[in-house]
N, CA, C and O atoms as a printed pandas DataFrame, in Angstrom:
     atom_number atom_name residue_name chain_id  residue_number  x_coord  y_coord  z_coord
0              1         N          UNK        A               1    0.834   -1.181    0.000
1              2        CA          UNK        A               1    0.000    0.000    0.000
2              3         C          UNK        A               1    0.881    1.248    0.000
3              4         O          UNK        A               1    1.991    1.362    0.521
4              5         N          UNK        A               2    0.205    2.134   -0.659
5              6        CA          UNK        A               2    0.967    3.479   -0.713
6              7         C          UNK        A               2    0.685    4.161    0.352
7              8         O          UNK        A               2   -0.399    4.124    0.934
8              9         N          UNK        A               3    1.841    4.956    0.729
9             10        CA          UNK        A               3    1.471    5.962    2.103
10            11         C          UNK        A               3    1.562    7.449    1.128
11            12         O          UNK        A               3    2.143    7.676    0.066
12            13         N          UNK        A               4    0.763    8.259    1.965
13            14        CA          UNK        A               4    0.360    9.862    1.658
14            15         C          UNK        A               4    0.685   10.292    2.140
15            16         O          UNK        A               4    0.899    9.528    3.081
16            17         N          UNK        A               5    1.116   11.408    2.450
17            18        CA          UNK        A               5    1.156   12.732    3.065
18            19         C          UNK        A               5    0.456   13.772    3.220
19            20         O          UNK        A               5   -0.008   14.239    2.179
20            21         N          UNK        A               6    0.182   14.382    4.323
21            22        CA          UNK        A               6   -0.612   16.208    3.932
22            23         C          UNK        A               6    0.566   16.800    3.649
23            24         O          UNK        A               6    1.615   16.314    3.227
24            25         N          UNK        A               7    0.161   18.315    4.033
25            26        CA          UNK        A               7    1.328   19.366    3.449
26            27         C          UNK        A               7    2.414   19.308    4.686
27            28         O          UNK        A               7    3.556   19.660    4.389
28            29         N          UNK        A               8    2.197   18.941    5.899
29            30        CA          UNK        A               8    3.153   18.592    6.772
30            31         C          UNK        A               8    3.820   17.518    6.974
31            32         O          UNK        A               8    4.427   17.190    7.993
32            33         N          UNK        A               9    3.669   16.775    5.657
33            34        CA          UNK        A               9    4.527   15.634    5.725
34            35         C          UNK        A               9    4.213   14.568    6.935
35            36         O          UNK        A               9    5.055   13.852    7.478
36            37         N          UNK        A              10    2.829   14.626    7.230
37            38        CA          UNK        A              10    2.105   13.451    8.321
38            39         C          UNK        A              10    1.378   12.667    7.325
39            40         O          UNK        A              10    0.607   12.979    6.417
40            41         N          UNK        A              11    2.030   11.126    7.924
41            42        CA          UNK        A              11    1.320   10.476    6.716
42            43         C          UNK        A              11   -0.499   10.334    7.108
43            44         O          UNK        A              11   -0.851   10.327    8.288
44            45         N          UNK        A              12   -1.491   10.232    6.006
45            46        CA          UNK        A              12   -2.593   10.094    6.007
46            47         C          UNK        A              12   -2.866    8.697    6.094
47            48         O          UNK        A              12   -2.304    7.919    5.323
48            49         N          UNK        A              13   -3.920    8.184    7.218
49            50        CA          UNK        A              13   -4.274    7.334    7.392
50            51         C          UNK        A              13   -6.154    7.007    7.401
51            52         O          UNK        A              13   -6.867    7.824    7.984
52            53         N          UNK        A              14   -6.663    6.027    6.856
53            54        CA          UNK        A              14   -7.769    6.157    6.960
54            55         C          UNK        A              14   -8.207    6.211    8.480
55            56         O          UNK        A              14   -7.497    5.787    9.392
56            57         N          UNK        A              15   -9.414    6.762    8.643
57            58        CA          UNK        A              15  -10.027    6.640    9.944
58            59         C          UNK        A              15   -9.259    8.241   11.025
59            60         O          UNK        A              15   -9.615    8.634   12.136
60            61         N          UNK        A              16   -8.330    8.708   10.245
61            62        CA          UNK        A              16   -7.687    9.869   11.543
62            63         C          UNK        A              16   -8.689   11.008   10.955
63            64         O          UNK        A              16   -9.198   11.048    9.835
64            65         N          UNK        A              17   -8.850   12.098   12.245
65            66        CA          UNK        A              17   -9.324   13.130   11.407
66            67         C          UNK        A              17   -8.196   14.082   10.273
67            68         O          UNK        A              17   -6.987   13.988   10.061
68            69         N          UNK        A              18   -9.051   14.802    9.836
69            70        CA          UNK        A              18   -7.944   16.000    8.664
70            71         C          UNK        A              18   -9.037   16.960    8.446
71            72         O          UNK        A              18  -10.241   16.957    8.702
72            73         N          UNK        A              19   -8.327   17.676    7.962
73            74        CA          UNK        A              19   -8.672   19.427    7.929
74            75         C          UNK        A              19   -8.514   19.605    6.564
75            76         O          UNK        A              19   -7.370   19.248    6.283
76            77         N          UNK        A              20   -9.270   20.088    5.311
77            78        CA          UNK        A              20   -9.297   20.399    4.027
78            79         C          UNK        A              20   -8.709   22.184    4.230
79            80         O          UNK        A              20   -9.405   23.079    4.708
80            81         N          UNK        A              21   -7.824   22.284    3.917
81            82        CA          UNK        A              21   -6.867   23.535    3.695
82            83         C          UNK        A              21   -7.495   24.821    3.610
83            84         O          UNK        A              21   -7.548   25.773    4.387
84            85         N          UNK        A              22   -7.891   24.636    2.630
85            86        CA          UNK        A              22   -8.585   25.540    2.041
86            87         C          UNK        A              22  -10.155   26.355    2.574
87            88         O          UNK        A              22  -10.701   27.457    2.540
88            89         N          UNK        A              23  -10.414   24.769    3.121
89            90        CA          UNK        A              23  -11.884   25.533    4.046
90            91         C          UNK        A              23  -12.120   25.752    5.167
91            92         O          UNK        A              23  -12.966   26.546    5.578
92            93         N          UNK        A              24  -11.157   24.844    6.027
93            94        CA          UNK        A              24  -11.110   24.869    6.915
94            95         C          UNK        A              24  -11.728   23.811    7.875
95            96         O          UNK        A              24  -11.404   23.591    9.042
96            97         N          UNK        A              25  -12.644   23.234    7.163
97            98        CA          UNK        A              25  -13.936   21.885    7.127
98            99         C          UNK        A              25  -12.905   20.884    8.058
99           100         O          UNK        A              25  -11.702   20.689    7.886
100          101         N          UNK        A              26  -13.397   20.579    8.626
101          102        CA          UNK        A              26  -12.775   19.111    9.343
102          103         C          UNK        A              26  -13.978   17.851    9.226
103          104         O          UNK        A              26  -15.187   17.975    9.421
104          105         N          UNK        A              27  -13.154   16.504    8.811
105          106        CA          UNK        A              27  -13.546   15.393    8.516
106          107         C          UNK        A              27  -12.782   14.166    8.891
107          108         O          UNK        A              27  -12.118   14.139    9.927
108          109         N          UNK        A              28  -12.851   13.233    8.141
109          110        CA          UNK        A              28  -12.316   12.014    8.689
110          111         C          UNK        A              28  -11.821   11.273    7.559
111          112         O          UNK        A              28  -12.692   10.685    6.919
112          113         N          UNK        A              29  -10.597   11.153    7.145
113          114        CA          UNK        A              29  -10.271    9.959    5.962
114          115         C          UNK        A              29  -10.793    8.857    5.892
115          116         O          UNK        A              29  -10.751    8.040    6.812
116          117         N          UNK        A              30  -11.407    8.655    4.702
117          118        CA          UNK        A              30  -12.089    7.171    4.660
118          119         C          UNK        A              30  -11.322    6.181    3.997
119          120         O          UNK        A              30  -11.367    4.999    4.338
120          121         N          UNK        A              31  -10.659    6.579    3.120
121          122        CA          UNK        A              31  -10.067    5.624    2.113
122          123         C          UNK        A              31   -8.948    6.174    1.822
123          124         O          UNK        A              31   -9.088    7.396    1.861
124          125         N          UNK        A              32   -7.583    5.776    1.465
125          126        CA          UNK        A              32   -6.806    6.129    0.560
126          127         C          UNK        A              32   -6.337    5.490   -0.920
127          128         O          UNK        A              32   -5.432    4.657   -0.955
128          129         N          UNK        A              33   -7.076    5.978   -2.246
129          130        CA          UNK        A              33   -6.984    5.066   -3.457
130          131         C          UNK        A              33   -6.035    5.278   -4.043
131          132         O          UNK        A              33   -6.173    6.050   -4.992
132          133         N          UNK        A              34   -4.533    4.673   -3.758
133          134        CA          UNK        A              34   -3.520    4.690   -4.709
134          135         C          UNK        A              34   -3.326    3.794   -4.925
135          136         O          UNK        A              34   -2.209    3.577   -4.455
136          137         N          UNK        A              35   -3.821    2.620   -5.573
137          138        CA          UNK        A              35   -3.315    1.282   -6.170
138          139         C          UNK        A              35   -2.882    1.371   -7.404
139          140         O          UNK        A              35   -3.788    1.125   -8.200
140          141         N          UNK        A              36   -1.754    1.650   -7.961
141          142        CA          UNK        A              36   -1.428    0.840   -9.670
142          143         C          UNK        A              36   -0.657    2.323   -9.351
143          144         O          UNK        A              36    0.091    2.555  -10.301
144          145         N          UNK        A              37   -0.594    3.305   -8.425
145          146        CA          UNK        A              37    0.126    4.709   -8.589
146          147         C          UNK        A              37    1.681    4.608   -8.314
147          148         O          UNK        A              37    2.085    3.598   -7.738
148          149         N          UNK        A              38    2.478    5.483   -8.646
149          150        CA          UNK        A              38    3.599    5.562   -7.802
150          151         C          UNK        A              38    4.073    6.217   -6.624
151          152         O          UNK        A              38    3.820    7.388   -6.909
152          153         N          UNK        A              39    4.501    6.232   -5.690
153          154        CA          UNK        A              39    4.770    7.259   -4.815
154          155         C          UNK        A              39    4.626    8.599   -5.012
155          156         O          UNK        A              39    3.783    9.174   -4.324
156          157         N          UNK        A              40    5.283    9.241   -5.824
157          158        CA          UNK        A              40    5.152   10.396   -7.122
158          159         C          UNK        A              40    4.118   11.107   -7.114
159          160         O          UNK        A              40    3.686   12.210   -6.776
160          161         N          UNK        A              41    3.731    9.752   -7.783
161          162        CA          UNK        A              41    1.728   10.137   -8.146
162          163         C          UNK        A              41    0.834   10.453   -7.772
163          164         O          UNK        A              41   -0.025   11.273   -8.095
164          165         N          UNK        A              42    1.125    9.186   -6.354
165          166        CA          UNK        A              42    0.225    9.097   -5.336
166          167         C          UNK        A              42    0.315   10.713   -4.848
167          168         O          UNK        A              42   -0.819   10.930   -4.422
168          169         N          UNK        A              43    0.800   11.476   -4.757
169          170        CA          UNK        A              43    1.234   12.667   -3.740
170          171         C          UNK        A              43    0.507   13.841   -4.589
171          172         O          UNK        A              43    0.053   14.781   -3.937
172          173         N          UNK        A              44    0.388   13.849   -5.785
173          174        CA          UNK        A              44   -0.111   14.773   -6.885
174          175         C          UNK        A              44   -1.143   14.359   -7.599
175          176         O          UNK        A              44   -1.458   14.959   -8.627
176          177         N          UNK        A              45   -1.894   13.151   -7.109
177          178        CA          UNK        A              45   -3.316   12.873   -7.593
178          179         C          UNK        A              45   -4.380   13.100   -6.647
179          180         O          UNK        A              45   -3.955   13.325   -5.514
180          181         N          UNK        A              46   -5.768   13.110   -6.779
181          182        CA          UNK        A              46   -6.963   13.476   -6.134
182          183         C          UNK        A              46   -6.899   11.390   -5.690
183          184         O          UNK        A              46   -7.260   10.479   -6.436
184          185         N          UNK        A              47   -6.368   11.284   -4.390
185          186        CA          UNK        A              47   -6.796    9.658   -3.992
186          187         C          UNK        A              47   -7.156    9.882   -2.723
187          188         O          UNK        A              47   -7.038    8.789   -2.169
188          189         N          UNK        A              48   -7.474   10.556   -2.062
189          190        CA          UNK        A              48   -8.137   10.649   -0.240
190          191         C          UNK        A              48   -9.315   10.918   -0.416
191          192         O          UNK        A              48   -9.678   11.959   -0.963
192          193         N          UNK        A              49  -10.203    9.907    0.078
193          194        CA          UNK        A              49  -11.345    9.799    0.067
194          195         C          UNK        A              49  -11.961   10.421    1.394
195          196         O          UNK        A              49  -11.634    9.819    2.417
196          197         N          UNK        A              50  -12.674   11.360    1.534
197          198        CA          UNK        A              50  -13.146   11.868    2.784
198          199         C          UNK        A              50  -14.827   11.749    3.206
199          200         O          UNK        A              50  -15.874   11.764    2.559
200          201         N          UNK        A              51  -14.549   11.650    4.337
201          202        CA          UNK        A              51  -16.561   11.479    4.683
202          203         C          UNK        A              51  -17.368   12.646    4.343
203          204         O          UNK        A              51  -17.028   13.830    4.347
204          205         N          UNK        A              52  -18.478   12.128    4.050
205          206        CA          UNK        A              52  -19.109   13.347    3.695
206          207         C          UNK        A              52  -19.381   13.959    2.050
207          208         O          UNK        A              52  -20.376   14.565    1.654
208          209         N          UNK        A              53  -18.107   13.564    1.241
209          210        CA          UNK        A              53  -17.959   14.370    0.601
210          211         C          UNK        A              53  -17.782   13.376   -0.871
211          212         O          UNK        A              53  -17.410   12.205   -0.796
212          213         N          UNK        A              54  -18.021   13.868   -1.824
213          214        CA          UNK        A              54  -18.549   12.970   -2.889
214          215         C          UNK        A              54  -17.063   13.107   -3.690
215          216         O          UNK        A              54  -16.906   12.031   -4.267
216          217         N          UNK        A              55  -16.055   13.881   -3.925
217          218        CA          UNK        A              55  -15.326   13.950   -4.824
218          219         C          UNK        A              55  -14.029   13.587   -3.941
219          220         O          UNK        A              55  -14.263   13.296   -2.768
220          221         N          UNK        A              56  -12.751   13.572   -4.349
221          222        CA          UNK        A              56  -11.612   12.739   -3.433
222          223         C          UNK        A              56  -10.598   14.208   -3.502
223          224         O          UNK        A              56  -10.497   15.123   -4.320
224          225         N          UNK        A              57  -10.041   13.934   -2.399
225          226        CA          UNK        A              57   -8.774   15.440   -2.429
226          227         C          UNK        A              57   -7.330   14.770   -2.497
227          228         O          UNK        A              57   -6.991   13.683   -2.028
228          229         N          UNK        A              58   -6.538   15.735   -3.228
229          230        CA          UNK        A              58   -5.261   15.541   -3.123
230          231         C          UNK        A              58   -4.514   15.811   -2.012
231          232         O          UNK        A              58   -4.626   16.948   -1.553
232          233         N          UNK        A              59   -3.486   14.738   -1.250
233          234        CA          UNK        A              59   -2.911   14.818    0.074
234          235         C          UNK        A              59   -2.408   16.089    0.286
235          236         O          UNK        A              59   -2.157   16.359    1.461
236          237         N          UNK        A              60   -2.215   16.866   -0.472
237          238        CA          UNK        A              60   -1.717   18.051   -0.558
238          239         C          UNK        A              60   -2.358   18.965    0.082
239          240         O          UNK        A              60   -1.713   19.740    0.788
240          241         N          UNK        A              61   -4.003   19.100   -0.033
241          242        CA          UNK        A              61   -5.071   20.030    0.303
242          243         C          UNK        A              61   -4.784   19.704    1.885
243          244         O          UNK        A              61   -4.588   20.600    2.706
244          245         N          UNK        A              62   -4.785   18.556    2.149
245          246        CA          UNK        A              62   -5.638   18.069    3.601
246          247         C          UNK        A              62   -4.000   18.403    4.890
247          248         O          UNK        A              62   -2.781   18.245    4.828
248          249         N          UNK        A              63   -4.914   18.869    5.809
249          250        CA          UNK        A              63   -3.643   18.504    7.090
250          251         C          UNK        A              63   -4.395   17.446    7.926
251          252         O          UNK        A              63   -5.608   17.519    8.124
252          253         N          UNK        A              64   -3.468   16.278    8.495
253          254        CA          UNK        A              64   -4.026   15.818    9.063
254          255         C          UNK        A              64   -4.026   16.571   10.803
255          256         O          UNK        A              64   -3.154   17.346   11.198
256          257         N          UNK        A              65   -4.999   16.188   11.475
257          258        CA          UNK        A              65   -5.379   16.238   12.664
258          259         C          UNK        A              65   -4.804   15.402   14.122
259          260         O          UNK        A              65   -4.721   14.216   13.804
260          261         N          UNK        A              66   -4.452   15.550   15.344
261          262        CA          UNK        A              66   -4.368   14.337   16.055
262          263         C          UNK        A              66   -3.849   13.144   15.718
263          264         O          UNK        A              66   -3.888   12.207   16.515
């Protein structure tokens, strides 16, 4: 499995909370979909799946929480 990062370089795990950057919104990682990606990739594609929310964010947007 691929590991993620937010912008602080904490890796993202499903189930921790995180904070979407930009809004300020706090949620909960549900999923992380990087299968067939590269490390690389994984870091600069939309694969964090968050509750609530219908479209996936790039690890980049999110800080994680706790």
């Amino acid at each position: 499995m691929i590991q993620v990062y937010d912008r602080n370089r904490n890796a993202i795990i499903p189930g921790q909370k995180v904070m979407i950057a930009a809004t300020g919104e706090v949620s909960m990682a549900r999923a992380v979909h990087a299968q067939g990606l590269s490390a690389a990739k994984a870091e600069r594609a939309p694969c964090v799946e968050i509750k609530d929310h219908a479209e996936r964010f790039v690890p980049y947007e999110l800080i994680r929480l706790a």
